[in-house]
N, C-alpha and C positions, 0 to 999 in steps of 0.2 A: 259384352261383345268383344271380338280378340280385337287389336290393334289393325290397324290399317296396311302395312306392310302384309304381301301376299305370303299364305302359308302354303302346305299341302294341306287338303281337305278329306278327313274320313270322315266316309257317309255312313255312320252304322258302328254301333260298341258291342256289336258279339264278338265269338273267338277270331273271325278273321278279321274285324275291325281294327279289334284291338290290338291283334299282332302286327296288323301293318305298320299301325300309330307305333309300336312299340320300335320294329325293327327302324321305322323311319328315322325316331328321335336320337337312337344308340349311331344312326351315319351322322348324326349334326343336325338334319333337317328341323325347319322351323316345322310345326302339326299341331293341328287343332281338331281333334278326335269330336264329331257330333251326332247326338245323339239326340231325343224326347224323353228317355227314360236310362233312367242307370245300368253300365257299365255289365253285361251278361246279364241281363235280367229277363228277356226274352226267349228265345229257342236252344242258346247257348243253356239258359239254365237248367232246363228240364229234359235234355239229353241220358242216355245211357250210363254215360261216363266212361264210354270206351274208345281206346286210342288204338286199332285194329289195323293191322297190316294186313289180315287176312282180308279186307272189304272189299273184295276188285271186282262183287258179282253185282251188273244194276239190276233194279228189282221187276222189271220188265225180263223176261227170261222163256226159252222154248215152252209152249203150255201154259202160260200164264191166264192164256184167254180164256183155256177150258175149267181156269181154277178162279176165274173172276167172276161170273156168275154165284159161284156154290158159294164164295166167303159174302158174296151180298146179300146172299137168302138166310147168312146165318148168324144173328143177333150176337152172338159170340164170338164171332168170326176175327180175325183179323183189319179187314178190311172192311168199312161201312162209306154209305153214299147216300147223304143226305137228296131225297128224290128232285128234290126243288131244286137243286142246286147243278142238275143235271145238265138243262141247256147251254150253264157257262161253262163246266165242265167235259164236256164232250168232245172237242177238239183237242184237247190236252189227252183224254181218254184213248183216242182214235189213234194220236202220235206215239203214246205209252205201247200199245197193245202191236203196232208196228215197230217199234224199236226192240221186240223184244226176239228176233229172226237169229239165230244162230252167228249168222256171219255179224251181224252189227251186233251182237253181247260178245264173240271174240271184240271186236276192235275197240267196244265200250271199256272192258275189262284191262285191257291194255293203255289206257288212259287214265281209268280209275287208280290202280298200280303205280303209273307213275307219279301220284299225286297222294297215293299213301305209303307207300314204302320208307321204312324207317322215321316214321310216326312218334313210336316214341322218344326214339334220337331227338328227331325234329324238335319236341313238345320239350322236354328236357333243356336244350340250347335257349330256346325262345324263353322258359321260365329262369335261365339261373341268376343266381343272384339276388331273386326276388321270393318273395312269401310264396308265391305261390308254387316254387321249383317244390317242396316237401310234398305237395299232394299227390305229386306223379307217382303212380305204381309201376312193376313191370316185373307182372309173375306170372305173366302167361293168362290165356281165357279157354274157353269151354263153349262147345255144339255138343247136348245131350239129342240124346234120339229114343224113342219109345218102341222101336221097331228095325228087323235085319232089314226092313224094306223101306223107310226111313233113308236109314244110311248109305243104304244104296243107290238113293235117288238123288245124290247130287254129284252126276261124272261130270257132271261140263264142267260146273266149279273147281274139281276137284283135278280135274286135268288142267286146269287152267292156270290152278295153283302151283300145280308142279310145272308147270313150262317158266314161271316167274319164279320160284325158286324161294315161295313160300314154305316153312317148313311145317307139317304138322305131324303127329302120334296117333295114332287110333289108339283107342284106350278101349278094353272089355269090359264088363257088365263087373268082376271083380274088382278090377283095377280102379275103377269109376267110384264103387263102393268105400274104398279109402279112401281117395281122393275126395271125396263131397258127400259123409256119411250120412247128411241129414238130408240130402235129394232122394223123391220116392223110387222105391226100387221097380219102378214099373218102367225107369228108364235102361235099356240094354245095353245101350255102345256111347260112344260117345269121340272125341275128337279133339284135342289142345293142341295151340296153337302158341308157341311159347313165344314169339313174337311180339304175340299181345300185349295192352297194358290196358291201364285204367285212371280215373282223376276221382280222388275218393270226394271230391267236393267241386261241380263245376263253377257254381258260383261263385266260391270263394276264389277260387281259380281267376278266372277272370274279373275279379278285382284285386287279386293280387297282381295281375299284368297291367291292371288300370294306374293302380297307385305307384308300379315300378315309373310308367310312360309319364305321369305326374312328376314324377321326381327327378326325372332325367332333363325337365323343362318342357314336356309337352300340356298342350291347352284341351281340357276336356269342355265342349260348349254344350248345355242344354238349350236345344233344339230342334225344331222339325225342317229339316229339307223341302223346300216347294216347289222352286225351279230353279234353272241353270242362267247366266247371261253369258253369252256364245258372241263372244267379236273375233274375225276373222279365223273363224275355226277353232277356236283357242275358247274354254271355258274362264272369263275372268272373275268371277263373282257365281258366291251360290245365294238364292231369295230364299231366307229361314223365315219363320214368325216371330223371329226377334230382329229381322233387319237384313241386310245386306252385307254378306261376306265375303272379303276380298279371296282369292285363290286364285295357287302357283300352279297348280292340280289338284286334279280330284281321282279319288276310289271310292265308288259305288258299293258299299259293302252292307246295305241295309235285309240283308235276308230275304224273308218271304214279301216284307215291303219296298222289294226293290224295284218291281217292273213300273210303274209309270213312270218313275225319273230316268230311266233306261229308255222308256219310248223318247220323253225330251229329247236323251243324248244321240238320238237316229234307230235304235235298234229295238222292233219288235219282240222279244222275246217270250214262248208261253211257259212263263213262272207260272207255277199257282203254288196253294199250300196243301200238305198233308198233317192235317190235325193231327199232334200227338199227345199221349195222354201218361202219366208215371204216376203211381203212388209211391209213396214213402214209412214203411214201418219201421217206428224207431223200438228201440233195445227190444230188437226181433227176436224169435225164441229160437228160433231157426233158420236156416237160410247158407248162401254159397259160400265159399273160401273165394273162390276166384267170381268173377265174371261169368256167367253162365246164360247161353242162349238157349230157348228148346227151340227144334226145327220142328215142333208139332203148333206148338201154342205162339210162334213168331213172338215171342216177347225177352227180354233181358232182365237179369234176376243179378243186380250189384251193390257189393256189399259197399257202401260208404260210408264217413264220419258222424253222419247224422242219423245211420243206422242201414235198412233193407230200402233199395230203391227195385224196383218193379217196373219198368219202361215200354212199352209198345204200342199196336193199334196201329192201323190210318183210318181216320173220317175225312172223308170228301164233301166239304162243308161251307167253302169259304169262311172271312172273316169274319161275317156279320151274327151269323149263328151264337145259342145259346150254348155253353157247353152242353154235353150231352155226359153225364157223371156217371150213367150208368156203365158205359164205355171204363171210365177208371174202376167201378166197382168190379169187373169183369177183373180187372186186373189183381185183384185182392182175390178173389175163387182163383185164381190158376194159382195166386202165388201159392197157395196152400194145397193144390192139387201137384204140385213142385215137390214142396216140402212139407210133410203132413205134422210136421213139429210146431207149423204156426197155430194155434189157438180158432177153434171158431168162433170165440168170441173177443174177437180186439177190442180193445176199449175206441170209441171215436177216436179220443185224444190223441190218441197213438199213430194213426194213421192219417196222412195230409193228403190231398191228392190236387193234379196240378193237369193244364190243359197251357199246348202252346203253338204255334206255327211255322213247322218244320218247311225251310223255303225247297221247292221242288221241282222240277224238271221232266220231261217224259223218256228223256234217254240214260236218266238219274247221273247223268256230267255237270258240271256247274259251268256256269260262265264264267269265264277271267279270262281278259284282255281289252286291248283298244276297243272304243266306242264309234259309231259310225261318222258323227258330227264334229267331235271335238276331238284332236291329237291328245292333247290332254288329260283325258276324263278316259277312266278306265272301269271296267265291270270286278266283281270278285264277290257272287254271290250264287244262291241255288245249288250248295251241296247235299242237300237230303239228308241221306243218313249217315255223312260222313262229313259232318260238317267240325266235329270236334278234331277229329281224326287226323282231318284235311289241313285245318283252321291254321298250323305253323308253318308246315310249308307253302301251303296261299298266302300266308302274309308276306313271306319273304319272299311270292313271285309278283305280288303285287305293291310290295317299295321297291324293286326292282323298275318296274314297270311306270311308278309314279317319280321316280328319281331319274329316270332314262336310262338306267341299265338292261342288259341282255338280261333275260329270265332264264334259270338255270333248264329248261323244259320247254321243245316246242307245244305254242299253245292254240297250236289248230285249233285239236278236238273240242277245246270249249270256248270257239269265237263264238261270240254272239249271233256272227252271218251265216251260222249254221243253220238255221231256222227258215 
């Protein structure tokens, strides 16, 4: 247990945990980073590995409702919903399929934007100096399309992008051909986004900012967060299973296990999780250059260190649930439906597959800012699928926030009391 002198308290070691703790320790502050389990090991690890400026669309969108149905009836689908798991989902559901009105994905998307623009900058700053500054890429990414009707069907995005001054290329069915020879040529146009980047290793990543936050004098404590003790508004102490720990403040940055300690702090919020699912083919035979999403198969095809990572899916499952692998195995048919260079027959060995809980929102904004009960105690958690993305500049609004500084970004759009 740390010393009795109050520190700041991070609640949570994924990418925004750990950038808080990180940013924290670099102004002087005393931090003691905690955690259950090691440093990314969580939702942090089994991400895409994409650092996207282009991400300002949430995934609630005009029409969403009329394509929610068909991806449920279809075993392959993008989208699955465990049926049992329905009646705790269904309020979450209901707020999803309303947040997705035209006029709230403008004002969504306008908030998203300012929380990822210059991403890789961000990611960059936050890692130098440390191991894991080498992993950042930034060569640009890829939206393949299998159809003129495909590519056509995203103006909102696509207007939306240009009002922010996102830049991207339409690329031709030629053009595409060199750029990604081993992608099937049944994909037509395509789309880069040279903005873009990527972390050829997220894990290692966020232990390289672990062991940076280590070394600058910050306390890494294995433990589970229980409750808060709240004297005169003021959070002085948090109840671990290891004891009673003193705190100057706190950041709630535990992911998709953040909402009960969040109702403690006064504020209802409906988190839940969006199972996500990756396999991993190493010394792949085939596969992208860059980053590549298809807007058919909703999945991410990224090349990193440990070989072909393969990322997509939502299961609507809660925690409790068995994984469901067939979900990952889906993921291994499209890779090869992608790229017909992969083998159909992979050896097991070769291929790992990974199930994790992406923390998530109905208006796909995260929380970050003041807590309702406590001046002190601050939220930074619920970025969905942008949570890698997001993960440095949310660090550095939320030591901002936990040190007493102004946040470089009004943080209306993701109060808690939005809810």
């Amino acid at each position: 247990m740390a010393s009795n002198d109050p520190a700041i308290v991070i609640i949570g070691a994924g990418i925004v945990g750990v950038a808080t703790a990180l940013e924290l320790v670099r102004r002087g502050e005393k931090v003691v980073l905690m955690d259950p389990a090691p440093p990314g090991s969580g939702a942090s690890a089994g991400n895409a590995g994409c650092l996207n400026p282009s991400s300002i669309m949430p995934v609630s969108t005009p029409g969403v409702l009329w394509n929610v149905p068909k991806w449920l009836l279809d075993p392959d689908g993008p989208l699955v919903l465990r049926w049992s798991y329905l009646p705790t989902m269904f309020p979450w559901l209901m707020r999803f399929v309303t947040a997705g009105s035209e006029q709230k994905v403008r004002t969504q998307a306008q908030a998203l934007h300012a929380l990822v623009d210059g991403a890789v900058d961000a990611t960059r700053i936050l890692s130098a100096g440390t191991s894991a500054g080498a992993l950042v890429e930034h060569q640009g990414g890829l939206v393949v399309y299998q159809s003129q009707e495909s590519f056509d069907g995203e103006r909102l995005g696509m207007e939306l992008r240009a009002k922010m001054g996102i830049a991207v290329e339409e690329i031709s069915s030629e053009q595409l051909r060199t750029l990604e020879p081993d992608l099937s040529s049944n994909h037509v146009r395509a789309r880069f986004y040279r903005g873009n980047g990527h972390i050829v290793n997220p894990q290692r990543f966020i232990a390289g900012l672990a062991e940076a936050f280590m070394r600058a004098g910050g306390e890494i404590l294995v433990a589970k967060a229980l409750s808060f003790v709240i004297t005169d508004k003021r959070v002085t102490g948090i109840v671990t299973d290891r004891g009673e720990l003193p705190a100057k403040s706190v950041v709630l940055a535990a992911g998709a296990h953040s909402r009960s300690l969040a109702a403690q702090l006064g504020d209802n919020v409906p988190l839940d999780t969006e199972r996500g699912y990756h396999i991993m083919i190493a010394e792949a035979e085939a596969g992208p250059r860059l980053p590549t999403m298809s807007s058919e198969y909703k999945i991410v095809a990224t090349p990193m260190e440990t070989g072909l990572r393969v990322a997509g899916t939502v299961e609507l499952a809660g925690f409790t649930a068995q994984p469901r692998w067939e979900r990952a195995d889906r993921l291994v048919r499209l890779a090869r439906l992608m790229y017909p260079g992969l083998p159909e027959d992979l050896p097991q060995e070769r291929v790992s597959r990974w199930m994790g809980f992406r923390p998530s929102l109905p208006d796909s904004l995260p929380v970050i800012g003041a807590s309702r009960l406590a001046a002190n105690a601050f939220h930074a958690y619920g970025h969905g699928h942008v949570g890698l993305t997001a993960g440095a500049r949310t660090g550095r609004i939320a030591a901002d926030l936990a040190s007493g500084r102004r946040p470089e970004i009004d943080l209306a759009p993701y109060s808690a009391q939005r809810f």
